[in-house]
N, CA, C and O of each residue as an XYZ file, in Angstrom:
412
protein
N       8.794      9.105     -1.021
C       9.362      8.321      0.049
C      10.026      9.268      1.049
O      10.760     10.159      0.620
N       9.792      9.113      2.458
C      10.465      9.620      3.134
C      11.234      8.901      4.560
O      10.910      7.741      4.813
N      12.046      9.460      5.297
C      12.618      8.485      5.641
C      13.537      9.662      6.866
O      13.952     10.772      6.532
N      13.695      9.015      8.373
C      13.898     10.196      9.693
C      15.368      9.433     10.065
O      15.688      8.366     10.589
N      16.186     10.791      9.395
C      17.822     10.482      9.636
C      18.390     10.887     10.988
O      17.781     11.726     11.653
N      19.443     10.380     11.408
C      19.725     10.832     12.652
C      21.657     10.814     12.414
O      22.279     10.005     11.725
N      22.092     11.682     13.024
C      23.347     12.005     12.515
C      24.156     11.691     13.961
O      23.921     11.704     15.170
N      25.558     11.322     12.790
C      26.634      9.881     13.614
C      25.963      9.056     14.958
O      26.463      9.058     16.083
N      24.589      8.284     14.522
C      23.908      7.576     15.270
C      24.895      6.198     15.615
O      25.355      5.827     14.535
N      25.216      5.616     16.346
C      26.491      4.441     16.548
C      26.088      2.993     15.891
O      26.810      2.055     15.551
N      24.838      3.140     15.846
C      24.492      1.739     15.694
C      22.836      1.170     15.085
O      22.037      2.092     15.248
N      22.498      0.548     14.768
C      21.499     -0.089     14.231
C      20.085     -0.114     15.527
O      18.988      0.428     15.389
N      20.584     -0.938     16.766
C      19.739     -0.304     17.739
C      19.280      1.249     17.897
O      18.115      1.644     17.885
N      20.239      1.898     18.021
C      20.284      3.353     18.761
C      19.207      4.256     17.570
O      18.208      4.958     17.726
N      19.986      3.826     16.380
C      18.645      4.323     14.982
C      17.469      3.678     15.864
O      16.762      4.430     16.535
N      17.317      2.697     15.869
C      15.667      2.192     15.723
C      15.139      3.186     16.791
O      14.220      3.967     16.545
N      15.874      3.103     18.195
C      15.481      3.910     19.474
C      14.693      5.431     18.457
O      13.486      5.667     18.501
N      15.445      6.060     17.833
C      15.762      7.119     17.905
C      14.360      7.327     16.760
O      13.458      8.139     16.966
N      14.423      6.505     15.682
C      13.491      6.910     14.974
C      11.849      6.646     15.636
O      10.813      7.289     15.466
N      12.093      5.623     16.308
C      10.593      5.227     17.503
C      10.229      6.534     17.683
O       9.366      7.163     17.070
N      11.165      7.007     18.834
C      10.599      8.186     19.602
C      10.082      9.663     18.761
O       9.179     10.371     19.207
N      10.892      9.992     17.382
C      10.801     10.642     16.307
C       9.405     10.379     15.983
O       8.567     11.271     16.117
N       9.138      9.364     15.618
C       7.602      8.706     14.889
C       6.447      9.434     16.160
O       5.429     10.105     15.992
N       7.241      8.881     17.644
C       6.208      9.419     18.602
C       5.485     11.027     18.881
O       4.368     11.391     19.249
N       6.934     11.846     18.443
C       6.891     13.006     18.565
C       5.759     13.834     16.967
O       5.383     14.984     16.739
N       5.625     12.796     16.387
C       4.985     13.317     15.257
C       5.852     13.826     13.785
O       5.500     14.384     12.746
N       7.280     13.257     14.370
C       8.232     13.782     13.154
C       7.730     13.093     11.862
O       7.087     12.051     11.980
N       8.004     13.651     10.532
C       7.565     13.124      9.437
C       8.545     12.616      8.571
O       8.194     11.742      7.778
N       9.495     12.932      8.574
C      11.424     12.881      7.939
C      11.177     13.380      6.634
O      10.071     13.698      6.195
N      12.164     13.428      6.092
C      12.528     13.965      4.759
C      12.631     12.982      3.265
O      12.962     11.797      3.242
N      12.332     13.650      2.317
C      12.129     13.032      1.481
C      13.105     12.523      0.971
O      14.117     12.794      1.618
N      13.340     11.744     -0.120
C      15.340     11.151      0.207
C      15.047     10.101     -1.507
O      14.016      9.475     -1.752
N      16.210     10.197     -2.383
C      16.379      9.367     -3.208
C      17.067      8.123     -3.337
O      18.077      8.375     -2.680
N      17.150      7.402     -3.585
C      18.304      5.333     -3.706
C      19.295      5.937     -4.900
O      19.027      5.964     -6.101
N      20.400      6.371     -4.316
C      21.380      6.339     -5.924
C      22.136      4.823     -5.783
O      23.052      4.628     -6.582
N      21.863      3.897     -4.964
C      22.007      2.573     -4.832
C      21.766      1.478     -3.906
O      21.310      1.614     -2.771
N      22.040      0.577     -4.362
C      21.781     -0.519     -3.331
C      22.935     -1.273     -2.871
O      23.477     -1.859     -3.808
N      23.684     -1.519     -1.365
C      24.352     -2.377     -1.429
C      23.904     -3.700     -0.273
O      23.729     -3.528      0.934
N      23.773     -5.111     -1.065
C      23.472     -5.969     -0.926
C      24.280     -6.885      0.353
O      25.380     -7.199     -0.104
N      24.153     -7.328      1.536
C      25.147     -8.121      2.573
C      24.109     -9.302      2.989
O      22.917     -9.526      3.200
N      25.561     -9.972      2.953
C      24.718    -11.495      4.032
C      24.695    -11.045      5.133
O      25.378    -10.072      5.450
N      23.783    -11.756      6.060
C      23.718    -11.719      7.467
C      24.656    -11.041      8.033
O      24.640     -9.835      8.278
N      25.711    -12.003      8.308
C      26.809    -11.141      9.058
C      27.372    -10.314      8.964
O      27.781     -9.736      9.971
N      27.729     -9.758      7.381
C      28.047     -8.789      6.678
C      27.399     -7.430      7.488
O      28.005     -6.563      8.119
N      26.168     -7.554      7.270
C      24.749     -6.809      7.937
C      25.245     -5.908      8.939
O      25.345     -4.682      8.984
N      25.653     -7.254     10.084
C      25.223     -7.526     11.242
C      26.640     -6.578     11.744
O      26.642     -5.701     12.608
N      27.529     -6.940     11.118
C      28.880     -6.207     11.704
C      28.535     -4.791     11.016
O      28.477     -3.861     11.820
N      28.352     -4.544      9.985
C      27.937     -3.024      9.741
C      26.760     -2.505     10.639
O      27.072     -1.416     11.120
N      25.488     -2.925     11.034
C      25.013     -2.660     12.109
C      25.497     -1.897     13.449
O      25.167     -0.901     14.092
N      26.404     -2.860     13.507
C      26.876     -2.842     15.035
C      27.322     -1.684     14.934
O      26.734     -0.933     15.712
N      28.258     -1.077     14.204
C      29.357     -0.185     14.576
C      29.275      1.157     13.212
O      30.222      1.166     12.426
N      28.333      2.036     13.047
C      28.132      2.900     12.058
C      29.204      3.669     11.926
O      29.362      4.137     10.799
N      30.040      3.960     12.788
C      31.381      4.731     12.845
C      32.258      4.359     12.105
O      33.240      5.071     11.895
N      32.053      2.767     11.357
C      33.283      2.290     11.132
C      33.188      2.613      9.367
O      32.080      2.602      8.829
N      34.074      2.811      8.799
C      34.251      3.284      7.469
C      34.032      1.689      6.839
O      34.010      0.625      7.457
N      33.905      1.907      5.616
C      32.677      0.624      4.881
C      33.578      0.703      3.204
O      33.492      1.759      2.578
N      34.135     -0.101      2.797
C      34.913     -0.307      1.899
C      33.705     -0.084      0.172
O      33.953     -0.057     -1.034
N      32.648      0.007      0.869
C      31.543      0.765     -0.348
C      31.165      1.525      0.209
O      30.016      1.579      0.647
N      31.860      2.178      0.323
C      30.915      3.986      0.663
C      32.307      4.586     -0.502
O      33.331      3.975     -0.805
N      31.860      5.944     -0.944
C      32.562      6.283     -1.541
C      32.441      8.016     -1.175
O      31.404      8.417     -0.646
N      33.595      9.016     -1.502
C      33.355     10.405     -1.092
C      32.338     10.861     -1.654
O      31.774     11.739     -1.001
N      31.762     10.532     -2.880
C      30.716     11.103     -3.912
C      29.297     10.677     -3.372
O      28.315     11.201     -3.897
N      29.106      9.659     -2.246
C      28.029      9.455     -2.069
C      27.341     10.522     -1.017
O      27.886     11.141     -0.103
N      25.990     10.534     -1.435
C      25.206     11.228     -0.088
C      24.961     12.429     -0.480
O      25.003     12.619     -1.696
N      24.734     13.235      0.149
C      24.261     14.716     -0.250
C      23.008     14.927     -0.452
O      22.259     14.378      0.356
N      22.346     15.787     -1.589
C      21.466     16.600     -1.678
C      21.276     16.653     -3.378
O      22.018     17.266     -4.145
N      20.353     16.027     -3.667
C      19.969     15.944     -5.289
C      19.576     17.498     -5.801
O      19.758     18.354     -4.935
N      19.177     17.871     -6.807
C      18.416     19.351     -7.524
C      17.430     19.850     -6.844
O      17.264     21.015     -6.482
N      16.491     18.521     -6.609
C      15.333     18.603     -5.945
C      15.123     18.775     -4.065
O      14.197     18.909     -3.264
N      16.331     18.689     -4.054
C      16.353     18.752     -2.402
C      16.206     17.776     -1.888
O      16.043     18.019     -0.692
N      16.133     16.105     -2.192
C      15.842     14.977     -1.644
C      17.039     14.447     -0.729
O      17.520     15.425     -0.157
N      17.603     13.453     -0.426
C      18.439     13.303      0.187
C      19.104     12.060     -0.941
O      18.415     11.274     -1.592
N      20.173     12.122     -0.947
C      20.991     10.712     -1.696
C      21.439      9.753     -0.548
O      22.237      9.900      0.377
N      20.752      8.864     -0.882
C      21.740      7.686     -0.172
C      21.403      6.532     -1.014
O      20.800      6.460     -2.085
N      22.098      5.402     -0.050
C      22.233      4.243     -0.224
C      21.366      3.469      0.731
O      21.104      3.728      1.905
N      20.874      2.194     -0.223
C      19.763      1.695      0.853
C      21.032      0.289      0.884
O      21.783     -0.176      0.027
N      20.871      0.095      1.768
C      21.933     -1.271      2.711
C      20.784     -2.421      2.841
O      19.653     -2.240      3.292
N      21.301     -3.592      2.367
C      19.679     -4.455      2.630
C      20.565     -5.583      2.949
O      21.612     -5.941      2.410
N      19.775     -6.165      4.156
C      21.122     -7.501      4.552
C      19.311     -8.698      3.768
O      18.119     -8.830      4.046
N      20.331     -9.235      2.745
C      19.905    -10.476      1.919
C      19.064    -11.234      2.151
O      18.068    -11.491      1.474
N      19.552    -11.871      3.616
C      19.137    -13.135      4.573
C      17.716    -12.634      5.003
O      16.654    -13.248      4.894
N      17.910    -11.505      5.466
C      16.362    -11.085      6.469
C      15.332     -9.937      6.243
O      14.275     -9.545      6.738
N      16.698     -9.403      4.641
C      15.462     -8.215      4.152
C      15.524     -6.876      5.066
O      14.741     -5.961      4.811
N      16.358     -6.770      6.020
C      16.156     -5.856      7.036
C      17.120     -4.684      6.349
O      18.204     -4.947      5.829
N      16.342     -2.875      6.459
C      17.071     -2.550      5.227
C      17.693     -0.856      6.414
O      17.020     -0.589      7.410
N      18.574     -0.236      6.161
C      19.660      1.276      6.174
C      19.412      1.620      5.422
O      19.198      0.927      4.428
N      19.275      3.094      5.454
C      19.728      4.290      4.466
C      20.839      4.493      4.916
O      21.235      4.013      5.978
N      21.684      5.438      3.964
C      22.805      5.916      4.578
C      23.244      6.761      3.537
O      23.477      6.611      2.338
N      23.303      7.973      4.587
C      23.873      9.641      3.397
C      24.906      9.728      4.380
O      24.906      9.717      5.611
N      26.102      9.848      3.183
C      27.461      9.649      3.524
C      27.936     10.988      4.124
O      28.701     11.174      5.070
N      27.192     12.014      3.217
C      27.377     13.547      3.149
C      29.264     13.761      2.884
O      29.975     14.656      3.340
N      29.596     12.785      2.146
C      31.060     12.861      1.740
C      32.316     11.839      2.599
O      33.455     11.694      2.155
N      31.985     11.426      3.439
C      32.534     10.893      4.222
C      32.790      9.270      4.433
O      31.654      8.812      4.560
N      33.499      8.458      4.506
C      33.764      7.141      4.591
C      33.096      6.027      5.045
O      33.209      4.879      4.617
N      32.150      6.569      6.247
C      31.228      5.723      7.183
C      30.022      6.325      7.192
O      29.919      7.545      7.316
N      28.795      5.366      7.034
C      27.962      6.351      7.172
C      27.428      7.113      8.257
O      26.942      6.512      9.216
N      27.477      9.126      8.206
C      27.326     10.299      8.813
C      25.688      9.956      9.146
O      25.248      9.586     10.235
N      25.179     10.106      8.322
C      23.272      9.758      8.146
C      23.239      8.730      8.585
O      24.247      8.186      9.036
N      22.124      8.208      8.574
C      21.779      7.062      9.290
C      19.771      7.040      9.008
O      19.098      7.922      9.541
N      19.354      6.359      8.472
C      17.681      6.077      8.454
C      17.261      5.341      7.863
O      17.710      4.884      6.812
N      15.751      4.908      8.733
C      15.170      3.851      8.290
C      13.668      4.205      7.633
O      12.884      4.899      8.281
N      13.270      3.623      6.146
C      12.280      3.969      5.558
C      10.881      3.966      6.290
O      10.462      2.890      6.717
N      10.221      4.987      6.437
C       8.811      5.062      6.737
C       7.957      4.246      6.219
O       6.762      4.342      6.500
């Protein structure tokens, strides 16, 4: 699995922008592991969407990084209602730093 991160991206739009043009350029992204899933309703989603800057009461310092293998750790974010899904490598930090959407 691989998957084209973009770092302190603001928002859910600005990813999509960003990985479009990535896909256009021929980028391929990096390979990346699920050390979890966290599950939101709609709105839940929708307000984490909006604002990636904002620190997320499940993110934790231990998340994110770089497995043995060199993959990427994150968390896949899946809002419930619509299936619409985030990565997010914390790289230690409160909000998610990473930011990507699965290929």
């Amino acid at each position: 699995m691989k998957a084209l991160f973009g770092r302190k991206v603001c928002d859910l739009v600005e990813l999509k922008e960003l990985t479009h043009q990535a896909i256009k350029e021929g980028k391929k992204g990096q390979p990346y592991t699920i050390t979890r899933e966290v599950i939101l309703k709609d709105a839940e989603f929708r307000d984490f969407a909006q604002d990636f800057f904002k620190d997320q009461p499940w993110i934790s310092h231990e998340d994110g990084g770089m497995d043995q293998d060199g993959k990427i750790r994150c968390i896949r974010v899946v809002n419930i209602d619509t299936g619409e899904k985030v990565l997010v490598n914390t790289e230690g930090y409160d909000y998610p730093r990473y930011t990507g959407l699965e290929l």
